[in-house]
C-alpha positions as CSV (number, residue, x, y, z in Angstrom):
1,X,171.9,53.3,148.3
2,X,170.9,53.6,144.7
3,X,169.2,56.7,143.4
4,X,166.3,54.6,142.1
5,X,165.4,53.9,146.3
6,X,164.6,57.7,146.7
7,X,161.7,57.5,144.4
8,X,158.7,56.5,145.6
9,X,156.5,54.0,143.9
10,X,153.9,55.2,142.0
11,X,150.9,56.1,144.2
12,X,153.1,56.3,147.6
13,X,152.0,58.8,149.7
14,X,154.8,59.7,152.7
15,X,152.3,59.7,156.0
16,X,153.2,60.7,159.5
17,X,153.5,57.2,160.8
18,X,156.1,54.9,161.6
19,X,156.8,52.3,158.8
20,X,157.6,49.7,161.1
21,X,155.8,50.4,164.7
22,X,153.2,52.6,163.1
23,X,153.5,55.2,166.2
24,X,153.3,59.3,164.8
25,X,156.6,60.5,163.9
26,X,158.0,64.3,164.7
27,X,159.9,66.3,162.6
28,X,163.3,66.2,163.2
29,X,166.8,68.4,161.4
30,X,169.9,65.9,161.0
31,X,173.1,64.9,159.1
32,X,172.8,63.1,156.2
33,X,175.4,61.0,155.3
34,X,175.4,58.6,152.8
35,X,176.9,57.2,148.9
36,X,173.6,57.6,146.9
37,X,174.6,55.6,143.5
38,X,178.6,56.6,143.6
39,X,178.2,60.4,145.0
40,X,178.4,60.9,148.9
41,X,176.3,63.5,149.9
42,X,176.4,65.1,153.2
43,X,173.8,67.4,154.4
44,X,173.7,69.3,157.9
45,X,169.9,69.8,159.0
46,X,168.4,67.5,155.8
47,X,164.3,67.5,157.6
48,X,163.8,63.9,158.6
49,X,160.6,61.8,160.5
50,X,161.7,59.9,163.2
51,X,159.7,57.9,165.6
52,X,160.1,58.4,169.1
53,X,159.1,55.0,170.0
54,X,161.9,53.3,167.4
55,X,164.1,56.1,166.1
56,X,163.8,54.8,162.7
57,X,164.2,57.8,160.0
58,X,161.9,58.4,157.0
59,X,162.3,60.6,154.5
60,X,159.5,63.6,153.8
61,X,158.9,64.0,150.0
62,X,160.5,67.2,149.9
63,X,163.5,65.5,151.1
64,X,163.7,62.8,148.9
65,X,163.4,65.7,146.1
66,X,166.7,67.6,147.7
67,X,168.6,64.5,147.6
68,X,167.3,63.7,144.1
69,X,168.7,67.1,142.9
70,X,171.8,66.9,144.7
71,X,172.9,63.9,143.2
72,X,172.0,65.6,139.9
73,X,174.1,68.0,140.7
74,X,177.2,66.4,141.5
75,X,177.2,64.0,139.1
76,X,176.9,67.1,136.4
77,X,179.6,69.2,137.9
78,X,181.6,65.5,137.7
79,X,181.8,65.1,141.5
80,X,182.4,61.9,143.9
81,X,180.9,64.5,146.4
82,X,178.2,66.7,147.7
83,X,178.2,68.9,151.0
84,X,176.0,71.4,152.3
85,X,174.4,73.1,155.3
86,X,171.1,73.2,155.0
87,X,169.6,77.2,155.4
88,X,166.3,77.4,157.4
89,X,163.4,79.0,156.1
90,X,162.1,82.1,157.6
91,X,158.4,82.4,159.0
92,X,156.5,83.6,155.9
93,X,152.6,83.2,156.2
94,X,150.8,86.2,156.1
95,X,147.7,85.5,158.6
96,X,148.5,86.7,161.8
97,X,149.4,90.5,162.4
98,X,150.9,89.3,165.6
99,X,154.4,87.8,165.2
100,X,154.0,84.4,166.1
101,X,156.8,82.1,166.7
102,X,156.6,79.1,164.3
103,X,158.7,76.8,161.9
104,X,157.5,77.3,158.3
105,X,159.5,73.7,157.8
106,X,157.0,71.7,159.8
107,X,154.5,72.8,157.2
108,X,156.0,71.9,154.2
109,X,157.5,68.9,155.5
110,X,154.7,67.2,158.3
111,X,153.0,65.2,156.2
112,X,149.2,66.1,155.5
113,X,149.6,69.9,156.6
114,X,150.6,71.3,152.5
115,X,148.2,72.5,150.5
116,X,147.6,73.8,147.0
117,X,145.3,76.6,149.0
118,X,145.5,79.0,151.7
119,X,149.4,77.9,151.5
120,X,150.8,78.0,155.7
121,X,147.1,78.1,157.1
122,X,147.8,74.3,158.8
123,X,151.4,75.7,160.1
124,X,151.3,74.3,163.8
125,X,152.1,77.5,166.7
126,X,152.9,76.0,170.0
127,X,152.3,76.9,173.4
128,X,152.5,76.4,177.2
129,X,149.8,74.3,178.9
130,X,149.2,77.2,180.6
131,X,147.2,79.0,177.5
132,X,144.2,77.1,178.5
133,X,144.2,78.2,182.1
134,X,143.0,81.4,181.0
135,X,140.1,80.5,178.4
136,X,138.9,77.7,181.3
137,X,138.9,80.2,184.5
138,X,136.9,83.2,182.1
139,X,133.1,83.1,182.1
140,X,133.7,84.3,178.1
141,X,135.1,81.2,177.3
142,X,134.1,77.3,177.8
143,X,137.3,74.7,177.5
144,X,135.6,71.1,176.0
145,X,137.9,68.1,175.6
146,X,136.9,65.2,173.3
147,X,139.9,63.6,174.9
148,X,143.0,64.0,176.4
149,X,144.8,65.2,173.9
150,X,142.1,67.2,171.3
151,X,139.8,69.7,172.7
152,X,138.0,72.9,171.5
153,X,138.0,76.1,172.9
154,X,134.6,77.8,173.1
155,X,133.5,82.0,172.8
156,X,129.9,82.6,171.8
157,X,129.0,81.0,168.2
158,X,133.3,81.1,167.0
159,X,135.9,78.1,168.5
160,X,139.1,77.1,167.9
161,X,140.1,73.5,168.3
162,X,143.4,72.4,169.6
163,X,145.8,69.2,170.6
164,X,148.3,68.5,173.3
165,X,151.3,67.0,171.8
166,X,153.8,63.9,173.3
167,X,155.8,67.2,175.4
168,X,152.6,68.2,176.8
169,X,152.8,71.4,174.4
170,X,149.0,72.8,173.2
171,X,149.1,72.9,169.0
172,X,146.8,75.3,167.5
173,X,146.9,76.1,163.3
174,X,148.3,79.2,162.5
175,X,145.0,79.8,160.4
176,X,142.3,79.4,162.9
177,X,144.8,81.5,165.3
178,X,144.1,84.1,162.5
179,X,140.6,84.4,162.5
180,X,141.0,85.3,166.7
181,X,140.1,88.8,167.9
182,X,143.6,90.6,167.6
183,X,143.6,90.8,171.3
184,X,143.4,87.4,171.9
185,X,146.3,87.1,169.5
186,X,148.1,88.8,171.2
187,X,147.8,87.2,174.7
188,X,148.3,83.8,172.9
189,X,151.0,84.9,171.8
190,X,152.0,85.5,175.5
191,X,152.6,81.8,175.8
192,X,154.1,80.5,172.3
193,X,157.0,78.7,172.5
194,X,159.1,77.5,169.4
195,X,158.2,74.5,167.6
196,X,159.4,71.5,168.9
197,X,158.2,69.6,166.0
198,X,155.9,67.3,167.4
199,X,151.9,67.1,166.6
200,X,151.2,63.9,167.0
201,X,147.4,63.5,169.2
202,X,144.6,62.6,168.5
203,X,144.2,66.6,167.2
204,X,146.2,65.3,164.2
205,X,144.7,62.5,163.5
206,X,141.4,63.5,163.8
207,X,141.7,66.8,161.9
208,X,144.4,65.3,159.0
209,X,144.4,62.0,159.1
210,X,140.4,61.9,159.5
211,X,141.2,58.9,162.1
212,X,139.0,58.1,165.0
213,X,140.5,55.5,167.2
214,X,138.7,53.7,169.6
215,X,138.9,56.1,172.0
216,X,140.0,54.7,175.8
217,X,138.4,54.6,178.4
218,X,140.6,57.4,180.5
219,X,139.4,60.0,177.9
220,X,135.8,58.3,177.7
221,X,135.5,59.2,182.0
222,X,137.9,62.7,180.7
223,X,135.5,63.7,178.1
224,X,132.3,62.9,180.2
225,X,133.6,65.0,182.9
226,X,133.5,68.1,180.2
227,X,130.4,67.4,179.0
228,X,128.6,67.0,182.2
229,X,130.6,70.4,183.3
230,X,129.3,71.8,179.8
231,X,125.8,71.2,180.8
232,X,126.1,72.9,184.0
233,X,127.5,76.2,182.3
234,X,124.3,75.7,179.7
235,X,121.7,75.7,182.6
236,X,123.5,77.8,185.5
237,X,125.9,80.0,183.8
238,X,128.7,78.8,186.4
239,X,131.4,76.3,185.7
240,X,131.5,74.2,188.4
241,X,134.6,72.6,187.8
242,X,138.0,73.9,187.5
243,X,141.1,73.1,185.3
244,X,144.0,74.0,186.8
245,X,147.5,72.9,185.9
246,X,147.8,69.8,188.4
247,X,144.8,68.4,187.1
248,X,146.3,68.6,183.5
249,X,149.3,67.4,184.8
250,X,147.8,64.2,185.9
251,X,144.9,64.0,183.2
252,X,147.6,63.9,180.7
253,X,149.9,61.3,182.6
254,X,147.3,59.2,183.6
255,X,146.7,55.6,182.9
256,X,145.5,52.6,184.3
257,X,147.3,50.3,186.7
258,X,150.1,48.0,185.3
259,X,151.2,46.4,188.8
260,X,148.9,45.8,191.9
261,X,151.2,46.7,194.5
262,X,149.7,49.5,197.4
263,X,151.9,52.1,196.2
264,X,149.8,51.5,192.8
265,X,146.5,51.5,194.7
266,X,147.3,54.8,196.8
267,X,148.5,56.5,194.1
268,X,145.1,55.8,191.2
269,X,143.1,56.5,194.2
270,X,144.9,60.1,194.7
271,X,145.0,61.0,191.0
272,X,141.1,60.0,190.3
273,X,140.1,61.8,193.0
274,X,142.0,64.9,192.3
275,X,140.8,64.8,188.7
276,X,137.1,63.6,189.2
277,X,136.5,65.3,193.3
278,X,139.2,68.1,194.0
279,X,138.4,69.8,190.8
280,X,134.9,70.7,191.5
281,X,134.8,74.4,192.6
282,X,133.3,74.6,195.7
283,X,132.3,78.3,195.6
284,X,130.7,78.1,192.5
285,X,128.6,74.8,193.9
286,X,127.5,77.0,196.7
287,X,126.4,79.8,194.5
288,X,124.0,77.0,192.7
289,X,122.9,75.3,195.0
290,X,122.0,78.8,197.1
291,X,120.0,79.8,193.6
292,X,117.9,76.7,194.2
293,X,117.3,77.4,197.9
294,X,119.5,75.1,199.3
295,X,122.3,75.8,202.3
296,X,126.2,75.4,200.9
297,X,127.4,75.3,204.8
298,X,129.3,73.0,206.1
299,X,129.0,71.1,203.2
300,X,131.8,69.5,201.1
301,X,131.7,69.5,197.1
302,X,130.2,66.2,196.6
303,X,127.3,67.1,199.2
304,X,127.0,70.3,197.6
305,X,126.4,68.8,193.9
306,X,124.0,66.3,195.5
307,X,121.9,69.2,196.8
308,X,122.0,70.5,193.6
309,X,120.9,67.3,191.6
310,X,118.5,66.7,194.5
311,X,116.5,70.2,193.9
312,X,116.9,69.9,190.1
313,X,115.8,66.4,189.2
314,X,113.6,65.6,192.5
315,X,112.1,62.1,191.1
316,X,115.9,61.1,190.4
317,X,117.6,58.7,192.6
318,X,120.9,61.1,193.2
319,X,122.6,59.2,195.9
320,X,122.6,56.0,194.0
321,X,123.8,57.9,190.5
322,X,126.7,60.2,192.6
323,X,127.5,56.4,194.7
324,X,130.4,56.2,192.5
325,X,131.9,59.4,193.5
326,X,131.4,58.6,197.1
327,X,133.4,54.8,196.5
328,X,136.2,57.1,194.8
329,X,136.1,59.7,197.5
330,X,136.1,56.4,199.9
331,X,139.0,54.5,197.9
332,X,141.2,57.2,199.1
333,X,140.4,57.3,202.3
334,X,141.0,53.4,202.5
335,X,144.4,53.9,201.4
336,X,145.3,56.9,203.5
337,X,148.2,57.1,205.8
338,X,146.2,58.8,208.0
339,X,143.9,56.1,209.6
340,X,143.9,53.3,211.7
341,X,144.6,50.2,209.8
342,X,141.2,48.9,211.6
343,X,139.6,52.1,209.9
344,X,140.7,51.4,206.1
345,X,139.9,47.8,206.1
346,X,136.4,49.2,207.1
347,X,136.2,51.6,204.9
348,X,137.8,49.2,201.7
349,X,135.2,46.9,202.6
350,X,132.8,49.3,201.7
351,X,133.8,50.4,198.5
352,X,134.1,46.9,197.1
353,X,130.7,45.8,199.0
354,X,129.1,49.1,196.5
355,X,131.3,48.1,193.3
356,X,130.0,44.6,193.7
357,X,133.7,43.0,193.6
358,X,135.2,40.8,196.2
359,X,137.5,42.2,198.9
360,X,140.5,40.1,197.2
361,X,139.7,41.6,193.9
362,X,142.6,42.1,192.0
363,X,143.7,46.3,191.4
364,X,142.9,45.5,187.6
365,X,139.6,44.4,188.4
366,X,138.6,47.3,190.9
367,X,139.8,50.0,188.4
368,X,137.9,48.5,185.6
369,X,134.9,48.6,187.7
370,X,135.4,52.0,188.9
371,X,136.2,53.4,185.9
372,X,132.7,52.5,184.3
373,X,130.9,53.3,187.3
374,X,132.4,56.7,186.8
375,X,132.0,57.0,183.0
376,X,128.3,56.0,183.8
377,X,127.6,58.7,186.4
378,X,129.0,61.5,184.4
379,X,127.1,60.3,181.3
380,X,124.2,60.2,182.9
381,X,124.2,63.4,185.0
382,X,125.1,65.1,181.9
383,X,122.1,63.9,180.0
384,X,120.1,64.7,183.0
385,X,121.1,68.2,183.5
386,X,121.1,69.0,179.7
387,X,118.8,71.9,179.7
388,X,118.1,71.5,175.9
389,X,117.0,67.9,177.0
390,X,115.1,69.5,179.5
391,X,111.1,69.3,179.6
C-alpha cells in the first residue's frame, strides 16, 4: 500500500456502510499488518469497520490518521518497522452519575456519532432486551415502536428513543440516558451490558444518517399493532396488549415465507398469531369491556375486544373490521396437529373463502393477503378508537 491510499480524497466522508454491499458495518478491534510505502506496521487492536454481511474492512478516519502518523514516525526514527499494541480508552463522558458500562471508542470511531459539541453525548450504552419489559408492563410508562428495530419509550411529556441492534441488544445514547430520573438510571443500569459494537437499525439510520427506508411490511403490521395499542391506553388508561420476551423474540426474527412447504405454513401461522392474538391481555380486556357494561366470561381475547369495539363504535361494522384476526386465529387452527384432517381442510377452506384467494393459493400469496388484511384492521381500529379523533 502506498501512503498516498490512506488519504482520503477531498470531500470523502468515511460512513457506516459497506463500500461494496452497502449493509451497516460494526466496529470491530484487529491486527493490522501491512508495508505502507516501505515501513511495515503492525498494530494489535487498530479500530476497523467490517461488514457482517462481507467481512470487508474499512478504515475509520481516526485510523487512517494513526497509520498516517506511524509511518511518520518510523520513517523519522529511520525504521523498516513499526509495532504497537494499541491502549484502549477509558469511559470519560461526564453525563451520567451512574457508572455506565460503555466503549468511549465506538464514539470517536462510529461514523456520524463525533461532534464538535456536547463531546460523548451520542456514545451508544447497551442493554438486555429485557430493559423494555419493565417500561412496557408499568402503567408510568408506554413502549411505541416505529418498527422493529427503532422505538420510543414514553413517561408523561419526556421520552427516550431507542434501537435494537443485529444481536438483538437495545442502544440508547448516553446523553438522553442522562437526562433520566437518577432512579431510572440506575435500574437501566441494571441491564447494561458492554458494547458489542454494533448500532446498525433503523435507530441509526434514522437518527444519524436521517434515512427513512421504505419501511416493510412486518414493521408496517408491527408498528400498527403499537399504535392501535397506544390508542387504547389514550381512551381507557389500560394497555391491552402485552410485550413480553417471546413476542420480541419472534417480532425481531420474523419474516415472511421463503419456501411453501407445511412446516413453513404451521410455523407463520404460530408466530402471527402469537404476536398479533396471544399478546392481547386478557385481564385487562375484561376490565374494559366490564367499564362499558359488557360481560368478560367465558369469553376469549378476540371476543372480548369485539365487545369492546361493539359498545364503543356501535354504527361500526366490528366483525367485518376484526375478520382478519378471526382468518389468523383460524389459519392456525387449520394447520394444527390437533384436528382431524377432515376438520382443517374445513376450516382452511374458510380462511381462504374470507381472504378471497383460491384454496391452491400459493403460501406467498396467502401471507401477502393476510398481512394487509392485518395492517388494514389495526390501522383502522386505531383511527377509530383515537380519542383525540373522537367526536
Amino acid at each position: 500500500m502506498h501512503i498516498k491510499d490512506l488519504i482520503p480524497e477531498a470531500g470523502f466522508v468515511q460512513r457506516n456502510y459497506c463500500d461494496d454491499c452497502g449493509k451497516l458495518l460494526d466496529l470491530e478491534f484487529s491486527r493490522y499488518d501491512e508495508e505502507i510505502s516501505g515501513v511495515r506496521i503492525q498494530i494489535d487492536g487498530l479500530p476497523v469497520l467490517r461488514c457482517s454481511a462481507c467481512s470487508k474492512d474499512h478504515l475509520p478516519d481516526l485510523s487512517r490518521l494513526a497509520l498516517i502518523d506511524c509511518h511518520k514516525r518510523a520513517v523519522e526514527a529511520g525504521s523498516p518497522v513499526f509495532a504497537c499494541v494499541r491502549k484502549k480508552r477509558k469511559n470519560e463522558f461526564k453525563f451520567a452519575k451512574v457508572p455506565f458500562l460503555y466503549d468511549p471508542d465506538d464514539y470517536f470511531y462510529i461514523p456520524g456519532l463525533h461532534r464538535p459539541f456536547d463531546v460523548g453525548f451520542l456514545t451508544p450504552v447497551f442493554f438486555k432486551r429485557e430493559v423494555l419489559l419493565k417500561y412496557d408492563n408499568s402503567p408510568s410508562y408506554r413502549v411505541q415502536f416505529a418498527s422493529t428495530t427503532y422505538g420510543t419509550i414514553y413517561t408523561g411529556g419526556e421520552y427516550i428513543s431507542f434501537g435494537i441492534n443485529r444481536n438483538g441488544l437495545v442502544v440508547m445514547w448516553l446523553g438522553d440516558i442522562a437526562k433520566m430520573p437518577e432512579s431510572e438510571q440506575y435500574y437501566l443500569r441494571s441491564e447494561n451490558v458492554p458494547s458489542d459494537h454494533s448500532i446498525g437499525s433503523e435507530f441509526y439510520e434514522g437518527q444519524i444518517e436521517c434515512v427513512f427506508t421504505e419501511i416493510s411490511r412486518e414493521n408496517r403490521l408491527f408498528k400498527a399493532r403499537s399504535a392501535f395499542i397506544e390508542v387504547n391506553v389514550k381512551r381507557f388508561a389500560k394497555k391491552i396488549a402485552h410485550l413480553d420476551n417471546e413476542v420480541m423474540n419472534l417480532a425481531l426474527a420474523f419474516n415472511g415465507p421463503v419456501v411453501d412447504t407445511e412446516k413453513e405454513r404451521r410455523h407463520l401461522a404460530d408466530t402471527l398469531n402469537k404476536i398479533y392474538i396471544e399478546s392481547f391481555d386478557n385481564a385487562a380486556l375484561g376490565d374494559v369491556l366490564k367499564s362499558l357494561g359488557g360481560d368478560p366470561r367465558n369469553l376469549g381475547s378476540l371476543k372480548r375486544l369485539q365487545g369492546i369495539l361493539e359498545r364503543l363504535l356501535p354504527k361500526e361494522n366490528i366483525n367485518s373490521l376484526l375478520s382478519p384476526l378471526y382468518v389468523l386465529y383460524d389459519l392456525r387452527v387449520a394447520y394444527s396437529h390437533l384436528t382431524s384432517a377432515e376438520r382443517q381442510r374445513d376450516v382452511f377452506q374458510t380462511v381462504v373463502d374470507r381472504l378471497e384467494i383460491d384454496a391452491s393459493a400459493s403460501l406467498t400469496d396467502l401471507y401477502d393477503h393476510l398481512i394487509e388484511a392485518l395492517i388494514a384492521t389495526f390501522e383502522r381500529l386505531a383511527e377509530l378508537v383515537d380519542i383525540d379523533d373522537a367526536d
